[in-house]
N, C-alpha and C positions, 0 to 999 in steps of 0.2 A: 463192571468193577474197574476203577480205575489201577494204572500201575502202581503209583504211590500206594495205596491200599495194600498192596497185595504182601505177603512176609517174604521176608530176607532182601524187598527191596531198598534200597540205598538210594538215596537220591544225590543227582551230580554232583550239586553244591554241598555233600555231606563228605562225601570221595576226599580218603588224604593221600599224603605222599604215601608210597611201600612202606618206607621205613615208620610211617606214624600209624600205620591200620593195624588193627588189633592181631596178633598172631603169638601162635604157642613159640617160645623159645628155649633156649640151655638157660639154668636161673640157678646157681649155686647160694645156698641160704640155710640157716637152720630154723628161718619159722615154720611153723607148722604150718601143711596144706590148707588152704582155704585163707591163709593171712591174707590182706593185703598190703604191699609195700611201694612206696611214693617214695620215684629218687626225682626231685625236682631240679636236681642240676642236668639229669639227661632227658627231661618231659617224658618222664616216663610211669606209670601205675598198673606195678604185678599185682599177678593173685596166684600166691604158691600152687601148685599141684602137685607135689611132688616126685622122686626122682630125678632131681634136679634139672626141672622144668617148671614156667609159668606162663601165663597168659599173660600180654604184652599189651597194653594199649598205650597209643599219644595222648597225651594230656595238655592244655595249657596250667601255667602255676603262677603265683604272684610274684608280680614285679618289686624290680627291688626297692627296701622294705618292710615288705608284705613277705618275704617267706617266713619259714616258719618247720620246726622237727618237731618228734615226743613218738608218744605211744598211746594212742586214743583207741578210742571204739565205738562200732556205727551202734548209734542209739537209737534210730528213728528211719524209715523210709518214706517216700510219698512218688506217687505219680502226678506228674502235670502240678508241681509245688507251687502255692504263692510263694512270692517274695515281699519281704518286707525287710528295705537295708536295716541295718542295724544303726543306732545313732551316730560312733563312732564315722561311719562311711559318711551318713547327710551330712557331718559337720564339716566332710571334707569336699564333700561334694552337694552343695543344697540345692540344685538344682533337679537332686534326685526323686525321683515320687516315691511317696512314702509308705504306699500299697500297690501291687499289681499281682493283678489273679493269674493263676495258672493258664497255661496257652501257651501257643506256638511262639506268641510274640513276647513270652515271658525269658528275659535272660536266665532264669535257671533251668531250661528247656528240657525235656518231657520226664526226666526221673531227678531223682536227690537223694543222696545219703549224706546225715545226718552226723555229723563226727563231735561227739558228746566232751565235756568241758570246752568247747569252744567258739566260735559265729563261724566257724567253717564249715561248708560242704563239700563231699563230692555228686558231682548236677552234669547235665547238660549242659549245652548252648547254643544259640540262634546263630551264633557266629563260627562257625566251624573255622576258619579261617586264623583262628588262635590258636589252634591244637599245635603245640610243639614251643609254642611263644609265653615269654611271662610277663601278662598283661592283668591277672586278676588282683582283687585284696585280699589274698591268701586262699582263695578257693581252687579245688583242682576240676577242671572240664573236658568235657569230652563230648564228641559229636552225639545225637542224639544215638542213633542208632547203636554208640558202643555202651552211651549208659543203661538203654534200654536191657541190653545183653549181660551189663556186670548188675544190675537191679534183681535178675532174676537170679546171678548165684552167689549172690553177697544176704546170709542173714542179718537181722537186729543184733550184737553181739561180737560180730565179726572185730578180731584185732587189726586194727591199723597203723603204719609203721611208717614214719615220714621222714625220711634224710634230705641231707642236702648233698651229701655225696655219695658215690657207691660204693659197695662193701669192696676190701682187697681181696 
């Protein structure tokens, strides 16, 4: 077996700063456990647990824009998602391809949730190296390894909470 294979491995190039790696922190809030909440002015994407505590991970978020607030809900999951830009993106970008299958080498990299009334996800990415930067068209990323971990406790349903600033 190789290392890469093996669970709870991380590979280098997926390795962020402390302050971007996923960790339980203090989260004062009154969503309920299980929310999860996008403050994209700090790169950051909780998921309440209660007692005023949440699971922390770095995120990249869209540059300016591309941000974006509300109160949506994940509608849909997939592992290893195609992509397929949205028109909107080709018209800005037409040098984009207008199908790519799932894979390694696919920029919504190995999970996606699905955030309903909108063309945003939360995904993966190839480029870990965004994590904490806002570089996307409004989609929030995160290294493969931490989407793989928020896929498994995020259901179909889950509410989602996007600011742009954090709460006082």
């Amino acid at each position: 077996m190789k290392i890469d294979d093996q669970p709870g491995f991380v590979p280098e190039d997926e390795r962020l700063p402390v302050s971007l790696q996923r960790q339980l922190v203090f989260f004062r809030t009154t969503e309920a456990p299980g929310t999860i909440i996008v403050h994209t002015s700090e790169r950051f994407l909780y998921v309440v647990q209660g007692n005023n505590r949440a699971l922390r991970y770095g995120i990249g978020v869209g540059r300016d824009g591309f941000q974006w607030q509300g109160l949506k809900t994940i509608v849909r999951k997939a592992e290893w998602p195609d992509w397929t830009p949205p028109p909107e993106m080709i018209e800005r970008q037409p040098y984009l391809p207008r199908f790519m299958a799932g894979g390694p080498g696919n920029p919504m990299g190995a999970r996606a949730l699905y955030i309903g009334g909108t063309v945003y996800r939360i995904h993966g990415t190839n480029q870990p190296q965004t994590i904490g930067h806002a570089v996307s068209s409004g989609c929030f990323r995160l290294v493969n390894s931490d989407i793989e971990d928020l896929y498994e406790r995020i259901p179909v349903g889950t509410r989602v909470v996007v600011r742009q600033a954090p709460e006082l």
